[in-house]
C-alpha positions as CSV (number, residue, x, y, z in Angstrom):
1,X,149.1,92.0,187.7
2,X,147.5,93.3,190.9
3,X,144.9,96.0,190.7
4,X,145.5,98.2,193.4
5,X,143.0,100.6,192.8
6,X,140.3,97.8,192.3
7,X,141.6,95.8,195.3
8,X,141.0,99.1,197.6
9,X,137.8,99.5,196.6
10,X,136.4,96.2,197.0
11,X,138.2,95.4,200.2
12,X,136.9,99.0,201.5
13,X,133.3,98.2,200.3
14,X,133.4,94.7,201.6
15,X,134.6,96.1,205.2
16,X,131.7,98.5,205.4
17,X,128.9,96.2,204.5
18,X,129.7,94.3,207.5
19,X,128.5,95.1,210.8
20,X,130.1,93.8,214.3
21,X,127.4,91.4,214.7
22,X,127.7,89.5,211.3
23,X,131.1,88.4,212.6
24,X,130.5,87.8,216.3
25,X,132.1,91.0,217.6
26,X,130.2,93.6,220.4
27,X,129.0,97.1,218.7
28,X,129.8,99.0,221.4
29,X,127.9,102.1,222.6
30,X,130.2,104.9,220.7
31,X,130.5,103.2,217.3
32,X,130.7,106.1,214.8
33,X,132.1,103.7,211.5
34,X,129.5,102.4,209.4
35,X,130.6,99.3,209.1
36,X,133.7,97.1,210.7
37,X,136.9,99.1,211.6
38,X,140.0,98.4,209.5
39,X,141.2,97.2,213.1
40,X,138.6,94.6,213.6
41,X,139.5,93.5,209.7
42,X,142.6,92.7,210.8
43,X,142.2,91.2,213.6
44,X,139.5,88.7,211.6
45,X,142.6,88.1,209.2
46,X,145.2,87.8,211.5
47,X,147.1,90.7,209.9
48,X,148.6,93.9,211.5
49,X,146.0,96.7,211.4
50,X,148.8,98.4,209.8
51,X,149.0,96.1,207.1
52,X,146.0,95.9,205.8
53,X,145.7,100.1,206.1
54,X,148.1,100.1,203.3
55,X,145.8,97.3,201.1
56,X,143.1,99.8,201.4
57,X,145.1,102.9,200.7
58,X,146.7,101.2,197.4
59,X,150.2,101.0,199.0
60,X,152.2,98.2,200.4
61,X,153.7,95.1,198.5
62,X,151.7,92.6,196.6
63,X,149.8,90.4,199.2
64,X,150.5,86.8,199.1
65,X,148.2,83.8,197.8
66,X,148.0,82.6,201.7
67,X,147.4,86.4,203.3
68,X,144.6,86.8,200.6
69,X,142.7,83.9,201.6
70,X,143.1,84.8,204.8
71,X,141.6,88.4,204.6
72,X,138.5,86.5,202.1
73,X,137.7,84.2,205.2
74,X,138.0,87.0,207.6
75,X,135.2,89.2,205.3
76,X,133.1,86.3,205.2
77,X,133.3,86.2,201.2
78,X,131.4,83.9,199.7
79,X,133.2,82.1,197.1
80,X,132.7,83.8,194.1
81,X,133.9,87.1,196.3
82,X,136.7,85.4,197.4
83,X,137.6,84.4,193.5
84,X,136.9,88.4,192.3
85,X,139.6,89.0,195.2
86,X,142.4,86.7,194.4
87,X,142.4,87.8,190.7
88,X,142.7,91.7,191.4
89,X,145.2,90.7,193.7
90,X,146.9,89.3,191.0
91,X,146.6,85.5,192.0
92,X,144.6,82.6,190.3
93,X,141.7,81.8,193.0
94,X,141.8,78.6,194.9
95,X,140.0,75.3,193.8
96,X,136.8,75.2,194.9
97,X,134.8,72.2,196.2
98,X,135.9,69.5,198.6
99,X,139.8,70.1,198.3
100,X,138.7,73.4,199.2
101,X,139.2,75.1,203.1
102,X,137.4,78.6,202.3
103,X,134.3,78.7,204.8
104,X,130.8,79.5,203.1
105,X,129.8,82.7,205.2
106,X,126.5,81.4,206.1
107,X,128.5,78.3,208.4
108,X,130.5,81.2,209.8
109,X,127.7,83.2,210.7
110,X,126.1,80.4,212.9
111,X,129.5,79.6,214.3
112,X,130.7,83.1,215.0
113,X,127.1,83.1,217.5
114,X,128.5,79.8,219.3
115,X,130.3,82.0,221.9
116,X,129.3,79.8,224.5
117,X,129.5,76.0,223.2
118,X,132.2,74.0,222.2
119,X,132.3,73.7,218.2
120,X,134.4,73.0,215.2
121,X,134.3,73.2,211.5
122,X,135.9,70.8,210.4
123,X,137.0,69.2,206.1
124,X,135.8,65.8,204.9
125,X,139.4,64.3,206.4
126,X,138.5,65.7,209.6
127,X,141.1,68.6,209.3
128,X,139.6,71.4,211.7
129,X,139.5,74.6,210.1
130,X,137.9,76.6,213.4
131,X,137.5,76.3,217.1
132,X,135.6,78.0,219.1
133,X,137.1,78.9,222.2
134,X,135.2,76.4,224.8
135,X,136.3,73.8,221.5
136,X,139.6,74.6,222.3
137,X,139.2,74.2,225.9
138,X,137.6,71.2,225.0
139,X,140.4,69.3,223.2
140,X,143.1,71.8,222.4
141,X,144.2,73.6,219.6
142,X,143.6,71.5,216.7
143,X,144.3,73.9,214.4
144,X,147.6,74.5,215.4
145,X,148.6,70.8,213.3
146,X,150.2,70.7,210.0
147,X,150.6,68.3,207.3
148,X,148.9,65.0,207.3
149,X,148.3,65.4,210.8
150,X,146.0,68.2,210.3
151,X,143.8,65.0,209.6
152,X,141.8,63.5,213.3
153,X,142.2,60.2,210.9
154,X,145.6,60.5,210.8
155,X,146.2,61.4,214.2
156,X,144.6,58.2,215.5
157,X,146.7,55.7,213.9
158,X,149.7,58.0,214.2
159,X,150.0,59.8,217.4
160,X,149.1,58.0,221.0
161,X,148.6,61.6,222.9
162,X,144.8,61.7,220.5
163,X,143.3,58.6,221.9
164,X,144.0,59.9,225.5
165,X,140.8,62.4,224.9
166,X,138.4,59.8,224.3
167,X,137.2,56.9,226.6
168,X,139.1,53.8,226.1
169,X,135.3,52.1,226.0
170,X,135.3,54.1,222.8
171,X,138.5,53.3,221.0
172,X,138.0,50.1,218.9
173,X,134.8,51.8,217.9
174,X,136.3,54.8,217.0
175,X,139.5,52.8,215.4
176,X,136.8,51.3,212.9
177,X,135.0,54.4,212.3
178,X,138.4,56.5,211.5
179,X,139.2,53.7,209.2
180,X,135.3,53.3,207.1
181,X,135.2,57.2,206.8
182,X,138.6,57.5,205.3
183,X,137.7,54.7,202.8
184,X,134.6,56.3,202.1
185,X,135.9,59.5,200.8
186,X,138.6,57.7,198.8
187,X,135.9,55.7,196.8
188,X,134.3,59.4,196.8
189,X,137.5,61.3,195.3
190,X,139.1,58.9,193.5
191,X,143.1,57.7,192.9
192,X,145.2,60.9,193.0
193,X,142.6,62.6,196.0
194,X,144.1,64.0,199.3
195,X,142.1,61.0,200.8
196,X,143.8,58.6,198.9
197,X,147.3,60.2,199.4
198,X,146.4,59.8,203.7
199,X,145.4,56.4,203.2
200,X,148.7,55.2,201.5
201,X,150.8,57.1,204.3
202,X,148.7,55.4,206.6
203,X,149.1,52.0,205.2
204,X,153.2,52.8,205.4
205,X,152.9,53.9,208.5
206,X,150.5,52.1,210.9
207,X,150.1,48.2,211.1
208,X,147.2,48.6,213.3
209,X,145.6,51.3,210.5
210,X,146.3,48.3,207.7
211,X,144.2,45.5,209.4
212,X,141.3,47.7,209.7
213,X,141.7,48.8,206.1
214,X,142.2,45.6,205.0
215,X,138.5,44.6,206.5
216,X,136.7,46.8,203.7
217,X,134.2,48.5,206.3
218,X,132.3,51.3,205.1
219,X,129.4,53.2,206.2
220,X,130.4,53.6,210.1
221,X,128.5,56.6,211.7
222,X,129.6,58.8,214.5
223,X,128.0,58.1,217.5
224,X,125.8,61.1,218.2
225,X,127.5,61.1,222.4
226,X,130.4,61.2,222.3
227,X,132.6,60.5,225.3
228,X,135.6,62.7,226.4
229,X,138.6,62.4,228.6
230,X,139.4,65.9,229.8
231,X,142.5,66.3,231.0
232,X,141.8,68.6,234.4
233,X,137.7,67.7,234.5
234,X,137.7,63.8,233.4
235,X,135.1,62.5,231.7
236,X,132.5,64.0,229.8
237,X,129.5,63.0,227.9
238,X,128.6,64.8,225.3
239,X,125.7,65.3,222.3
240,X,127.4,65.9,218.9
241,X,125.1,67.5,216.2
242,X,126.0,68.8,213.0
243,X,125.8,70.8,209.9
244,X,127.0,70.1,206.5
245,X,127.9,72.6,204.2
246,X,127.4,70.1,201.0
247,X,129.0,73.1,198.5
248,X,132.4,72.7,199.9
249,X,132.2,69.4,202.2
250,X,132.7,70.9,205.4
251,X,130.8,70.3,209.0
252,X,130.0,72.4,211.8
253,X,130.1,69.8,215.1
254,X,128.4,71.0,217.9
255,X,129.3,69.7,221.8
256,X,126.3,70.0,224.1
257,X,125.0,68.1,227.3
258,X,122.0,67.2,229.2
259,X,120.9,70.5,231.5
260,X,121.5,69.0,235.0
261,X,123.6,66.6,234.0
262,X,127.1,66.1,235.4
263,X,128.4,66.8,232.0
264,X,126.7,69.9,231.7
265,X,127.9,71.1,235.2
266,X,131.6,70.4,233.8
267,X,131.0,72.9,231.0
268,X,130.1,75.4,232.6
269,X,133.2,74.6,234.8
270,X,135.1,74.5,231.1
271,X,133.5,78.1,230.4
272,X,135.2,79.2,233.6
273,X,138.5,77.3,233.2
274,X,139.2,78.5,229.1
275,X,141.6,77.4,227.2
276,X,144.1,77.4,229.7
277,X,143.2,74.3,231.0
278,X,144.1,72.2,227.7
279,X,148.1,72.9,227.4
């Protein structure tokens, strides 16, 4: 049963320990609240402001499973937050650990002050959870995917239109690498894993996907440059670092270049450009 009294109180509480900064948004001049507006809330959950008035006024109809993650990722809960949250909404929490998408709040903090770079955070099956907006400028939307596509991995072996953003220099390379990791986290997860479940749709699906399989790679590394095919600025060379979140398997990638480079003169073209000018 939902606790609406309890679920008020702890959303309100949650919402006022959190200043504009912690998630990446401007304080302004005139701020009066405390904390984050219930507008800004729901804007960090993709919810109606309306909406999630009504959570913290005890009103409204039982929030789903999917909206309640949503508003625990938006609040930057950390997971045992995000577990007291789902059960006074009434749900069973999430499982947590690799199978898991809820973002620690400590990855989000560095990746909600990455206004100006591209980055992702992105699962163990390369499934990207966020984008910042020069990522998305970058490559696209790649959250926007569903399914087994969600998966980069998948996506290589499945759809032609992904291999036309990296140089074709890079693609039995990357062919080899797609293949290793995927095997890697299989031998890491075990029969019955999401990774193993992508790997036997792969092997049903792609031919090219089974030869590489079938050679028993593992341990392929990223490249730390990694070279892109931009769509309106061509090619682009770019340093890859990242940050693993070992709790719940996820990876912050970061996409910087050279100062003076060519590369770097294109992103700041990117910065200019947006999002628009990835369709």
């Amino acid at each position: 049963m939902i606790d609406r009294s309890g679920l008020a109180q702890f959303l309100r509480r949650r919402r006022e320990a959190l200043q504009p900064e912690d998630v990446g948004l401007p304080r302004g001049r005139r701020r009066r609240t405390s904390g984050l507006r219930r507008e800004e809330v729901a804007a960090l959950c993709h919810m109606s402001a309306d909406y999630y008035a009504r959570l913290e006024r005890e009103r409204g109809p039982q929030p789903s499973e999917q909206m309640i993650a949503s508003i625990a990722q938006g609040l930057h809960l950390s997971l045992d937050e995000r577990d007291h949250l789902f059960r006074l909404a009434g749900h069973n929490p999430p499982t947590r650990g690799a199978a898991g998408e809820h973002i620690s709040p400590g990855l989000l903090r560095i990746f909600d002050r990455l206004h100006d770079t591209p980055a992702e955070i992105v699962t163990e099956l390369g499934e990207t959870l966020r984008q910042t907006a020069l990522g998305v400028a970058l490559t696209g939307d790649l959250t926007a995917y569903t399914g087994p596509a969600r998966s980069i991995g998948y996506r290589w072996f499945t759809d032609p239109a992904t291999r036309q953003l990296y140089d074709p220099d890079d693609h039995p390379f990357l062919t080899r690498m797609f293949a290793s990791g995927l095997r890697g986290v299989v031998t890491l997860r075990g029969p019955g894993s999401r990774a193993a479940h992508l790997a036997d749709l792969l092997l049903a699906r792609s031919e090219e996907f089974r030869e590489v399989w079938n050679d028993h790679e593992v341990g392929i590394r990223p490249h730390e440059v990694k070279h892109f095919v931009h769509p309106e600025l061509g090619a682009l060379e770019l340093n890859c670092q990242v940050l693993l979140d070992p709790g719940q398997s996820h990876s912050l990638l970061v996409y910087t270049a050279v100062p003076g480079s060519e590369s770097h003169e294109k992103l700041q073209l990117l910065s200019v450009i947006g999002a628009q000018a990835v369709r």
